[in-house]
C-alpha positions as CSV (number, residue, x, y, z in Angstrom):
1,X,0.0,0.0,0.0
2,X,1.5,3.0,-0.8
3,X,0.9,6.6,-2.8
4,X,-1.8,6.9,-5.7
5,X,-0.8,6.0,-9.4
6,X,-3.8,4.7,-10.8
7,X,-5.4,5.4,-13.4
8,X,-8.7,7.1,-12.3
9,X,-6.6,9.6,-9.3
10,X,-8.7,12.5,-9.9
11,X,-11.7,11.0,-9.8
12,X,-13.7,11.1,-6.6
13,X,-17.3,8.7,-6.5
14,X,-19.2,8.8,-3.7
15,X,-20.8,4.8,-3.0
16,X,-24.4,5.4,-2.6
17,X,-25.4,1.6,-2.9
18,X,-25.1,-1.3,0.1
19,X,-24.8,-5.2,-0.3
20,X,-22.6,-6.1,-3.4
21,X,-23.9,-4.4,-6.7
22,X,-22.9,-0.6,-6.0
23,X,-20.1,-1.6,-3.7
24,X,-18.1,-4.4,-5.8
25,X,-18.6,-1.4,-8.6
26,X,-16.8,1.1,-5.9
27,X,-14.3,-1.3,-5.2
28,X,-13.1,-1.5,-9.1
29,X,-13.2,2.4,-9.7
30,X,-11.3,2.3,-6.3
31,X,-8.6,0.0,-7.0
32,X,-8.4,2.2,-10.0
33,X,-7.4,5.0,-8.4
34,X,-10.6,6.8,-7.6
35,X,-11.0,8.6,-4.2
36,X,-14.2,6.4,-3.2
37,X,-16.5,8.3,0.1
38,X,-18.9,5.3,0.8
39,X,-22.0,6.7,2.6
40,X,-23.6,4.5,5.5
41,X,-26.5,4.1,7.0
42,X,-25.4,5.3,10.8
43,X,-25.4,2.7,13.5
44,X,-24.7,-1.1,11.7
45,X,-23.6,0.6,8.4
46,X,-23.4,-1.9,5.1
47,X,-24.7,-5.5,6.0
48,X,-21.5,-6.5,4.0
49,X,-19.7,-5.8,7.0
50,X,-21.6,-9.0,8.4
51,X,-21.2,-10.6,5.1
52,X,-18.7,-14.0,4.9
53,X,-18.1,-18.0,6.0
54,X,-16.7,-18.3,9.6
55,X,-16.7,-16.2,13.0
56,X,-14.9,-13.3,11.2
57,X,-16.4,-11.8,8.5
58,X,-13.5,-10.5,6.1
59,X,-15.9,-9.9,2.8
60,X,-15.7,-6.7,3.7
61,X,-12.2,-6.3,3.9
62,X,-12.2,-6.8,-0.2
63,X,-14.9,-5.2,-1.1
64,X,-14.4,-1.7,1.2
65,X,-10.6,-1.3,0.1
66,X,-9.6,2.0,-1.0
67,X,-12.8,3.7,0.5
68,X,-14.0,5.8,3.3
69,X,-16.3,5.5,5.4
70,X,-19.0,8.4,6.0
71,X,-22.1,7.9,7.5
72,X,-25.5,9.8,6.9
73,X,-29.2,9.1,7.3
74,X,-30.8,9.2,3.7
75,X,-34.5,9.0,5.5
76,X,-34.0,12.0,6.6
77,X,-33.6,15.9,5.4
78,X,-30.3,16.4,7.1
79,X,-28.7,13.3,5.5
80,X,-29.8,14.3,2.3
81,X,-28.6,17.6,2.4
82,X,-25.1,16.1,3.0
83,X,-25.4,14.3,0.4
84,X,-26.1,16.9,-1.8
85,X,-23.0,18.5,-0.5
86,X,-20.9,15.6,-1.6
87,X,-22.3,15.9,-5.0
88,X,-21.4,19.3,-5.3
89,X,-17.8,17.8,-5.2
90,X,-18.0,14.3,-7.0
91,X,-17.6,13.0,-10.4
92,X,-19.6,10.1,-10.1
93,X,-22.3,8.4,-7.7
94,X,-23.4,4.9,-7.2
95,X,-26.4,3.4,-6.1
96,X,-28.6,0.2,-6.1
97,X,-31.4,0.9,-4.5
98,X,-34.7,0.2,-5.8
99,X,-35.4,2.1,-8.5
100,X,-37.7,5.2,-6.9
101,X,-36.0,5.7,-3.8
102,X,-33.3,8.1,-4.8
103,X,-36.1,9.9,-6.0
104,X,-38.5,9.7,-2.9
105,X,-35.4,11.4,-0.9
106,X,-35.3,13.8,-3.5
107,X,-31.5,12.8,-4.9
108,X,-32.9,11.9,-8.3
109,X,-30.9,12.4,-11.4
110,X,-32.7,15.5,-11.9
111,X,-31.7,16.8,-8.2
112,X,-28.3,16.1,-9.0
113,X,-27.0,16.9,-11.9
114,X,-29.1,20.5,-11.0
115,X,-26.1,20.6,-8.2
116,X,-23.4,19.1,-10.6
117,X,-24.3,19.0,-14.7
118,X,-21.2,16.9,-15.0
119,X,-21.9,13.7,-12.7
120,X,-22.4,10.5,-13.7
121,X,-24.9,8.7,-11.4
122,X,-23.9,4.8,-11.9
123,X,-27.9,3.2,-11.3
124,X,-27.8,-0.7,-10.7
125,X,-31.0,-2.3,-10.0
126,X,-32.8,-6.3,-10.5
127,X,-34.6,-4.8,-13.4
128,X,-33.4,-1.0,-14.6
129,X,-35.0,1.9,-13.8
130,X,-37.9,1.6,-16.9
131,X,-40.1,-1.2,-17.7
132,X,-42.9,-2.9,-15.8
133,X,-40.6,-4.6,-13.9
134,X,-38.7,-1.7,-12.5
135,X,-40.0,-0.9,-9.1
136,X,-39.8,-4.9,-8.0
137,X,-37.0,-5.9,-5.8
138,X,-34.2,-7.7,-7.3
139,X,-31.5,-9.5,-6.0
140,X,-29.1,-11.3,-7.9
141,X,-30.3,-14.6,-7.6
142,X,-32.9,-13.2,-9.1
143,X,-31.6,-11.7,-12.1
144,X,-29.4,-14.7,-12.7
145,X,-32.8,-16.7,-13.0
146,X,-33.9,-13.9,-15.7
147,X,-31.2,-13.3,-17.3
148,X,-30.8,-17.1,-18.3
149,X,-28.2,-18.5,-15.9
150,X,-29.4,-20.2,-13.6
151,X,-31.4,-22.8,-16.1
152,X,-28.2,-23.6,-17.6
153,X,-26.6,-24.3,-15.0
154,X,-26.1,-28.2,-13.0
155,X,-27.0,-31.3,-13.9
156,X,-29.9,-32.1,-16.1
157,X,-31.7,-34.7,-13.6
158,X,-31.8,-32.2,-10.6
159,X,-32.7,-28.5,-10.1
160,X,-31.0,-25.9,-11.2
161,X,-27.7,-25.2,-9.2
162,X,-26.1,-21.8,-8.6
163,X,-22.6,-20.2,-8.0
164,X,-20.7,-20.2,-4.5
165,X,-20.8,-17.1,-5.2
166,X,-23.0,-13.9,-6.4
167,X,-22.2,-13.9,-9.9
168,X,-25.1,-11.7,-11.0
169,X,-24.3,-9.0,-8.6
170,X,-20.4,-9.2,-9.1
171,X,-21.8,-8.9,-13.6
172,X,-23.8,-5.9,-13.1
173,X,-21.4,-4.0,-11.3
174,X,-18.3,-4.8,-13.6
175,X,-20.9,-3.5,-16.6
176,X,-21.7,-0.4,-14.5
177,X,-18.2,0.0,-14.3
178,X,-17.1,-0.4,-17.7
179,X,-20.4,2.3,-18.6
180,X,-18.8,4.8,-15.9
181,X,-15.4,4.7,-17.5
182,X,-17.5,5.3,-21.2
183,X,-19.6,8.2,-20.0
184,X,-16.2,9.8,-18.3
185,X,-14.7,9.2,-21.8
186,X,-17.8,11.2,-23.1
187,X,-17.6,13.9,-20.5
188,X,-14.3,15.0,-21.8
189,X,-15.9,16.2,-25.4
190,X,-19.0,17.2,-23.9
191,X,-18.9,18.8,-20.2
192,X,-21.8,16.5,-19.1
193,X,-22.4,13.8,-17.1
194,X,-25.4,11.3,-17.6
195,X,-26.8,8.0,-16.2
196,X,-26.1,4.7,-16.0
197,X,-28.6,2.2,-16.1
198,X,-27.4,-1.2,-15.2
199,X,-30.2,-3.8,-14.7
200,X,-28.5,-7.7,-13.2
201,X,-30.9,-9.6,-15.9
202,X,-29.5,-7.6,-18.8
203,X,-25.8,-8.0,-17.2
204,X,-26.2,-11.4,-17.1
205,X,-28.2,-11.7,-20.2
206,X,-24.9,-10.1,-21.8
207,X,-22.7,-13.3,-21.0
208,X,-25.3,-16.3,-22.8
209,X,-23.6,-16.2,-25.7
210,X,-25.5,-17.9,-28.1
211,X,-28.7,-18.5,-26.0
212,X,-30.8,-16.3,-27.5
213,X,-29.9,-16.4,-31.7
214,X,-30.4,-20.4,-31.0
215,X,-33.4,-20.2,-30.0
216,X,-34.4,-17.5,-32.6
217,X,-32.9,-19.1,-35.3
218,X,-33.6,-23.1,-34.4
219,X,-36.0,-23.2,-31.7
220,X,-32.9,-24.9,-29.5
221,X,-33.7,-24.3,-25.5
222,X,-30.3,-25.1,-24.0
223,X,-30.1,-27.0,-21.4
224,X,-28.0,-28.4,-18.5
225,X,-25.5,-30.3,-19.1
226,X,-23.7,-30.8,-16.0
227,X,-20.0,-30.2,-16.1
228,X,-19.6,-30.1,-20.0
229,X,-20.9,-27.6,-22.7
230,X,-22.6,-29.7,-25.0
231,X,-21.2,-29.6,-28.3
232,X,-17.5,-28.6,-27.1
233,X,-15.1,-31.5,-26.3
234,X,-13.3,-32.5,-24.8
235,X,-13.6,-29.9,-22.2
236,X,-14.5,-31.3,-18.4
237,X,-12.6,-32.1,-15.3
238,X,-11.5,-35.6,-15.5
239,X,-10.9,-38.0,-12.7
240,X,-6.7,-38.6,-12.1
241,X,-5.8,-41.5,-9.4
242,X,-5.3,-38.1,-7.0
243,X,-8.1,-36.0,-7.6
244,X,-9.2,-34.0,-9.9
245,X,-7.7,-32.3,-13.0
246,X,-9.0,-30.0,-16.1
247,X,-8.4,-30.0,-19.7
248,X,-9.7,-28.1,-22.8
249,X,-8.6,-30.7,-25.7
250,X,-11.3,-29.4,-28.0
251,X,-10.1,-27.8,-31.5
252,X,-9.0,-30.1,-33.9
253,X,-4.9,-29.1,-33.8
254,X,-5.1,-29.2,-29.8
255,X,-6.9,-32.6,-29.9
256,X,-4.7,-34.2,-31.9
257,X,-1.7,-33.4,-29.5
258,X,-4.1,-34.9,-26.7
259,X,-4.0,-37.8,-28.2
260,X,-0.7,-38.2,-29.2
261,X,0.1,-37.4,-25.2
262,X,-2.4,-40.0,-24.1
263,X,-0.2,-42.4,-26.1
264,X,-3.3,-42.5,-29.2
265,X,-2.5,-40.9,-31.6
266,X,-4.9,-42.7,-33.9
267,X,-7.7,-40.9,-31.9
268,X,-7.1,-37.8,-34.3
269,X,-8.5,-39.5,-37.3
270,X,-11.0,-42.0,-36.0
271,X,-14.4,-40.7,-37.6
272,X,-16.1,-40.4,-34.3
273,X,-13.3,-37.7,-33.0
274,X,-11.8,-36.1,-36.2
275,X,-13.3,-33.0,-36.2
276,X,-15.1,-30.5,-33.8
277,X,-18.3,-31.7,-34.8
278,X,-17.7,-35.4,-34.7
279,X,-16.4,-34.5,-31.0
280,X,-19.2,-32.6,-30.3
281,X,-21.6,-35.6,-31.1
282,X,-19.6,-38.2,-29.1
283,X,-18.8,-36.0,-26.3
284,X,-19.9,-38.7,-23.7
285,X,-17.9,-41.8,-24.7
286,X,-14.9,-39.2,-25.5
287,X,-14.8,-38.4,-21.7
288,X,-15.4,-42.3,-21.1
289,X,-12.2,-42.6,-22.8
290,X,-9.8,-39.3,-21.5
291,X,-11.3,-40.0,-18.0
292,X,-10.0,-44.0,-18.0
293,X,-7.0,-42.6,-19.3
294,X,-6.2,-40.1,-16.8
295,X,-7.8,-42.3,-13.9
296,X,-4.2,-44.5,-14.9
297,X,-1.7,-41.5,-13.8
298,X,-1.4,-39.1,-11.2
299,X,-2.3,-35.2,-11.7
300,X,1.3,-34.1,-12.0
301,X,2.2,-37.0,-14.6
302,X,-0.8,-35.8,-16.6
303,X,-0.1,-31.8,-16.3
304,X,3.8,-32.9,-17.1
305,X,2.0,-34.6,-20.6
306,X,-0.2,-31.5,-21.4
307,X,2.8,-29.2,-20.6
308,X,4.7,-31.3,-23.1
309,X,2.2,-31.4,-25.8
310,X,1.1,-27.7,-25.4
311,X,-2.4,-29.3,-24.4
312,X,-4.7,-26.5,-22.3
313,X,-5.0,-28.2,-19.0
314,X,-4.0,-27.5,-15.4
315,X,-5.7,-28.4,-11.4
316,X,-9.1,-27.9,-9.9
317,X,-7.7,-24.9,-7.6
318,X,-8.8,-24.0,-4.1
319,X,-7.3,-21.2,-2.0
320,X,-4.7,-23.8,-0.2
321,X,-3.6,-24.7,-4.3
322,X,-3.7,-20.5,-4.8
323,X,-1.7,-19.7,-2.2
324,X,0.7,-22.7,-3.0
325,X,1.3,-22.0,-6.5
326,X,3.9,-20.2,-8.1
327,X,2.7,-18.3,-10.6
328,X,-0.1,-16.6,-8.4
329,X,3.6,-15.8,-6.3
330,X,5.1,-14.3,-9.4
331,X,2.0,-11.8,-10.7
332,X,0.9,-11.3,-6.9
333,X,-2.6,-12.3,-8.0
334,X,-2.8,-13.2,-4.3
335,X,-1.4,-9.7,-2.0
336,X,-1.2,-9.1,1.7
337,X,-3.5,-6.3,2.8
338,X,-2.6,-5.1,6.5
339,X,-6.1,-4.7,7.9
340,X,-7.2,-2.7,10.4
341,X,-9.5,-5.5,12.4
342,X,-7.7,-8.4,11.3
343,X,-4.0,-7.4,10.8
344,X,-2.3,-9.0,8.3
345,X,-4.7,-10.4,5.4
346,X,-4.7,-11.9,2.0
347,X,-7.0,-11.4,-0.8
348,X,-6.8,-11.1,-4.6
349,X,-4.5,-8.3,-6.0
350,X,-6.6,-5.5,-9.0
351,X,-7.5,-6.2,-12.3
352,X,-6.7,-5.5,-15.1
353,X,-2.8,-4.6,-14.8
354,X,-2.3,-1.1,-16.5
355,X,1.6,-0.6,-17.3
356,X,1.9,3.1,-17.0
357,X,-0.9,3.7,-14.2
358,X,-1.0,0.7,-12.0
359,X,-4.2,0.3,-10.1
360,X,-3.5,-0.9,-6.3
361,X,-4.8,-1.7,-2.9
362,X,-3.7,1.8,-1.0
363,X,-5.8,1.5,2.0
364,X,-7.5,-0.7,3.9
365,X,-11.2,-1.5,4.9
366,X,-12.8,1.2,7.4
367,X,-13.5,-0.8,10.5
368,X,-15.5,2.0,11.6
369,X,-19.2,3.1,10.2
370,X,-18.1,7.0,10.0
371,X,-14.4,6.4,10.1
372,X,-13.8,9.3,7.9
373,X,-16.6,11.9,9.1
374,X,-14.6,14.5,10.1
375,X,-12.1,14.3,7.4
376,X,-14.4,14.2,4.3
377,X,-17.3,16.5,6.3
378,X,-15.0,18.9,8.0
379,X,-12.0,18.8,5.6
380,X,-13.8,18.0,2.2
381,X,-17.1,20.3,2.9
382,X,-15.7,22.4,5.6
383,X,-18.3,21.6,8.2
384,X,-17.0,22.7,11.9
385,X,-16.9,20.4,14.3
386,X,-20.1,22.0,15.7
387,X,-22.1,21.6,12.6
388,X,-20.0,17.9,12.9
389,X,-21.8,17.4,16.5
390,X,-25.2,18.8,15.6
391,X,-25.7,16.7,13.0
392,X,-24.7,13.2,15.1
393,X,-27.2,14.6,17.8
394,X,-29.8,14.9,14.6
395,X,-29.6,11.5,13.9
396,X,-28.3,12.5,10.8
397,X,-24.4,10.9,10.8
C-alpha cells in the first residue's frame, strides 16, 4: 500500500449503494485510483460488514478497500442535504437501490445533476429503472434466473444449481463499471455527465452467448449439461488416481496433441473424434475414454503430458492450491493487505494490470461506520466540528 498512481486519481465517487452491486462497482473504480467516500446508514452501516463464511467476517475487507467511510441518514432531510454537499464535489455516484427511492429522498438524477451537470450517477437495479418490472426488488439470484443462468446451469436430472458465489451482482457491477469509464470518456468532449442504467438480468443476459440467436434461429432451449458444454469437447474435469484435473482438448490441432500425449495418436482421425463436430456428437464416450486414461496416472504425470504437448490443462484450484502455486507468487494475483480488524490479510490483488498507471490496494477496509466523518465532512465540505456534532445529535451521521 502506498501513494496513488492509478489510473482514475482524480476522480472522486461517492458509494451510494449497500450489499454487493454498488459496492463491488466502488471497489473496481477504487482499485483504479478513484477517491471512493462510501456513505452509510449510521449505527450497523453496510450489512456486508456481516457478510462471509466463519466467526470473522472478512468480505468486507475486499470489497471496502480503497474507500471511506461516511455515514449519513438518507430517510431524513439532514442526510440528504449532506449528500447533496458531496455531489457538489464528486464525479460520479453509485447506487442500487430500488429504482424510486433516490427519488422519494429527493436525490434523483434530476436533483443532482441540477447541483453538478457533470456527474455520472452509476444506477444498478434487479430490473433497470424503466419497464414494468422496474420498481420490484431484485437481488441477484434473481436476475441470474432472468437473465438465463441459472437454467443452464447443474445437472440435467436435478434443479437448477447456482454459483458459490453472487455472480449476477459481481456482472452488473463490472458493466456499471465499464459504462462509468464510457460516459467519463464522453464527458471529456461534452462537459456533461449522464446515467447509467445497469439492470443484473440484462448483465447477465450479456454473458449467454448464443442463447438467445439459437433459439431465434432453431427453436434450440439449451439445457443443463452438467460439467460439459454440450457440443465442445473435450472440455471437463476428468478424474486422475489423486483428484481431480481439467483440460480443454477441444479444437481439432489441440486434440490431436491430446492424443498423441495419451499415447493414441490414432484418436485424431478416428471418424467419431476427427473434427469439432464429430467430438461434439460423441462428447460422452470421448470423456469415457480421457477420463479411464487419466484415472491410470497421477495429476502431475498428466499436467507434465499437457505441458509437453502444449495441451490447455492444469488443477481444480482452491485457496490452499492459490496460495501454494507459483505463478499466483510471481503476478501477486494473491497480496497481503494489512487490515485494520484483522492485521495481516490476504486477498486477490486488481484487475486488469495497466503498465503506466497501475491500479493498487492503498488502503485498507474502514472498520468504523463513520471512520472518515470528520475528514471528508470537516475537511472536504468544511463543516466545523459544531455543525459535525449537531448533526450526530440529529440523527443524521
Amino acid at each position: 500500500m502506498g501513494g496513488n498512481s492509478g489510473a482514475l486519481s482524480d476522480i472522486r465517487v461517492v458509494e451510494l449503494g449497500q450489499l454487493l452491486a454498488g459496492p463491488f462497482c466502488g471497489q473496481l473504480l477504487g482499485d483504479m485510483g478513484a477517491d471512493v467516500i462510501k456513505v452509510e446508514p449510521p449505527g450497523a452501516g453496510d450489512p456486508m460488514r456481516l457478510w462471509g463464511e466463519g466467526k470473522d467476517k472478512v468480505n468486507w475487507e475486499v470489497i471496502a478497500r480503497n474507500k471511506k467511510s461516511v455515514s449519513a441518514n438518507l430517510r431524513i432531510a439532514e442526510g440528504q442535504d449532506l449528500v447533496r454537499k458531496l455531489v457538489a464535489h464528486a464525479d460520479v455516484v453509485i447506487e442500487n437501490f430500488k429504482p424510486g427511492t433516490l427519488e422519494k429522498w429527493g436525490l434523483g438524477p434530476d436533483a443532482l445533476h441540477a447541483i453538478n451537470p457533470r456527474l455520472i450517477i452509476a444506477r444498478m437495479s434487479g430490473y433497470g429503472q424503466t419497464g414494468p418490472y422496474s420498481d420490484r426488488a431484485g437481488y441477484g439470484g434473481i436476475g441470474e434466473a432472468m437473465g438465463g443462468w441459472r437454467y443452464i446451469v447443474g445437472e440435467p436430472d436435478r434443479p437448477p444449481s447456482r454459483m458459490g458465489i453472487s455472480i449476477g451482482d459481481s456482472l452488473t457491477a463490472t458493466y456499471g463499471c465499464m459504462g462509468v469509464l464510457a460516459a467519463l470518456h464522453v464527458r471529456e468532449r461534452t462537459g456533461k455527465g449522464q446515467v447509467v442504467d445497469t439492470a443484473l438480468y440484462e448483465a447477465v443476459l450479456q454473458v449467454m452467448e448464443s442463447v438467445i440467436p439459437e433459439y431465434d434461429r432453431m427453436g434450440i432451449i439449451r439445457e443443463r449439461s452438467g460439467s460439459f458444454l454440450k457440443g465442445i469437447a473435450p472440455s471437463n474435469v476428468y478424474m486422475c488416481s489423486d483428484g481431480e484435473f481439467m483440460i480443454g482438448g477441444n479444437g481439432d490441432a489441440i486434440f490431436a496433441r491430446l492424443a498423441q500425449a495419451m499415447g493414441r495418436p490414432e484418436l485424431a482421425k478416428d471418424p467419431r473424434y476427427a473434427t469439432h463436430i464429430a467430438r461434439g456428437e460423441n462428447q460422452i464416450e470421448l470423456d469415457a475414454l480421457i477420463n479411464r486414461w487419466t484415472g491410470q496416472h497421477t495429476i502431475a504425470e498428466v499436467e507434465a503430458l499437457m505441458i509437453q504437448y502444449s495441451v490447455p490443462a492444469g488443477k481444480v484450484y482452491r485457496a490452499p492450491e492459490m496460495f501454494a502455486d507459483p505463478h499466483f507468487q510471481a503476478r501477486e494475483a494473491i497480496v497481503e493487505v494489512e487490515t485494520e480488524r484483522f492485521g495481516k490479510l490476504k486477498m486477490q490483488n486488481v484487475v486488469p494490470r495497466l503498465s503506466e498507471t497501475p491500479s493498487a490496494i492503498r488502503t485498507p477496509a474502514p472498520s468504523k461506520v463513520g471512520q472518515h466523518n470528520a475528514d471528508v465532512y470537516g475537511g472536504l465540505l468544511g463543516l466545523t466540528p459544531k455543525e459535525i456534532e449537531e448533526l450526530k445529535a440529529a440523527g443524521a451521521i
